[in-house]
C-alpha positions as CSV (number, residue, x, y, z in Angstrom):
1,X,93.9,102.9,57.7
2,X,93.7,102.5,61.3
3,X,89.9,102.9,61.8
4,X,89.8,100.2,59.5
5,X,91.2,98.0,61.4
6,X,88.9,99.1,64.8
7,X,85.8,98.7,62.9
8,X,87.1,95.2,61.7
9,X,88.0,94.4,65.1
10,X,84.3,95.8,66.6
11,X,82.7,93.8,64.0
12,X,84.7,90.8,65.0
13,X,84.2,90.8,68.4
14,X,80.2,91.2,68.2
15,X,79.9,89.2,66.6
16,X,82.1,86.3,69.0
17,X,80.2,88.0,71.3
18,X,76.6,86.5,69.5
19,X,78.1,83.2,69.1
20,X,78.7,83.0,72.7
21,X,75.4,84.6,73.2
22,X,73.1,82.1,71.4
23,X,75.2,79.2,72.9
24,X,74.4,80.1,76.3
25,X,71.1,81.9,75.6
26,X,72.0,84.9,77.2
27,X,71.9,88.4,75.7
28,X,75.0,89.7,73.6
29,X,75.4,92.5,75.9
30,X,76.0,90.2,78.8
31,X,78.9,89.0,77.3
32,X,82.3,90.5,78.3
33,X,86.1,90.1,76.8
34,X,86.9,87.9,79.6
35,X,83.3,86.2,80.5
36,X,85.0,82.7,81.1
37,X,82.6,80.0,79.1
38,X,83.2,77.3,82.0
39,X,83.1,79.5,85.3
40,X,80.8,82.0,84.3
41,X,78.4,80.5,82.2
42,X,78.5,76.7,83.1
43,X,79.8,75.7,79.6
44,X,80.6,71.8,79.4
45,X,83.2,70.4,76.5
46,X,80.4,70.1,73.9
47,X,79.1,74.2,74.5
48,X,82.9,74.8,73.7
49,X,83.0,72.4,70.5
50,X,80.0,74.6,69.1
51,X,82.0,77.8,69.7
52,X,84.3,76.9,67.9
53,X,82.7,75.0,65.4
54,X,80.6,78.2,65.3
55,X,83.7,80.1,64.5
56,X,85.9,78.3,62.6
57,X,82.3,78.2,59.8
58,X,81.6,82.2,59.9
59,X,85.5,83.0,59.5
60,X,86.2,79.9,57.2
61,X,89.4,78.5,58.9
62,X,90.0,75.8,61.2
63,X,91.7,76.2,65.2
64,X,94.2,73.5,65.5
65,X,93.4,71.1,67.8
66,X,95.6,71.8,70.4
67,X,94.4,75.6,70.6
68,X,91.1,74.0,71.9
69,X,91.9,74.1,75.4
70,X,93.2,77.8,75.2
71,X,89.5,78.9,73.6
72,X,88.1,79.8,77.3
73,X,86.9,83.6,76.7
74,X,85.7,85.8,73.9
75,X,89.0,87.2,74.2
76,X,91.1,84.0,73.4
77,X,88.8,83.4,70.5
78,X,89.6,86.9,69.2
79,X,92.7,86.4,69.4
80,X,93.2,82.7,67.5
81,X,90.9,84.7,64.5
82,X,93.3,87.0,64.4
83,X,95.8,84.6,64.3
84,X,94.6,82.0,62.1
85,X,93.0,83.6,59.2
């Protein structure tokens, strides 16, 4: 049951990780759990509204709006999936 869960998980965070990556046009590989979308990759409000948006339509929920300003890594994302759905 466990490696369930890990694959889920590894599947989950690629593919975060892709979102991020076609945002910023940078390779999947360059993103990290903790690659910070405004200090390391320059992101403005809008680069973080299609993250989300970007999210919220591959996993089919919606973040609350006032989880919006925690969404700052891969790793916060991650999180409010795991969270929300």
């Amino acid at each position: 049951m466990g490696n369930g869960k890990s694959i889920y998980m590894e599947e989950m965070t690629k593919r975060v990780y892709k979102i991020v990556a076609n945002q910023f046009e940078v390779k999947p590989k360059e993103i990290q759990p903790n690659t910070h979308f405004k200090h390391d990759l320059g992101a403005d409000s809008m680069d973080l509204i299609m993250i989300v948006v970007e999210v919220e339509n591959t996993y089919g929920f919606t973040i609350p709006d006032e989880e919006l300003p925690k969404m700052l890594t891969p790793s916060m994302i991650i999180d409010a999936i795991q969270r929300f759905i």
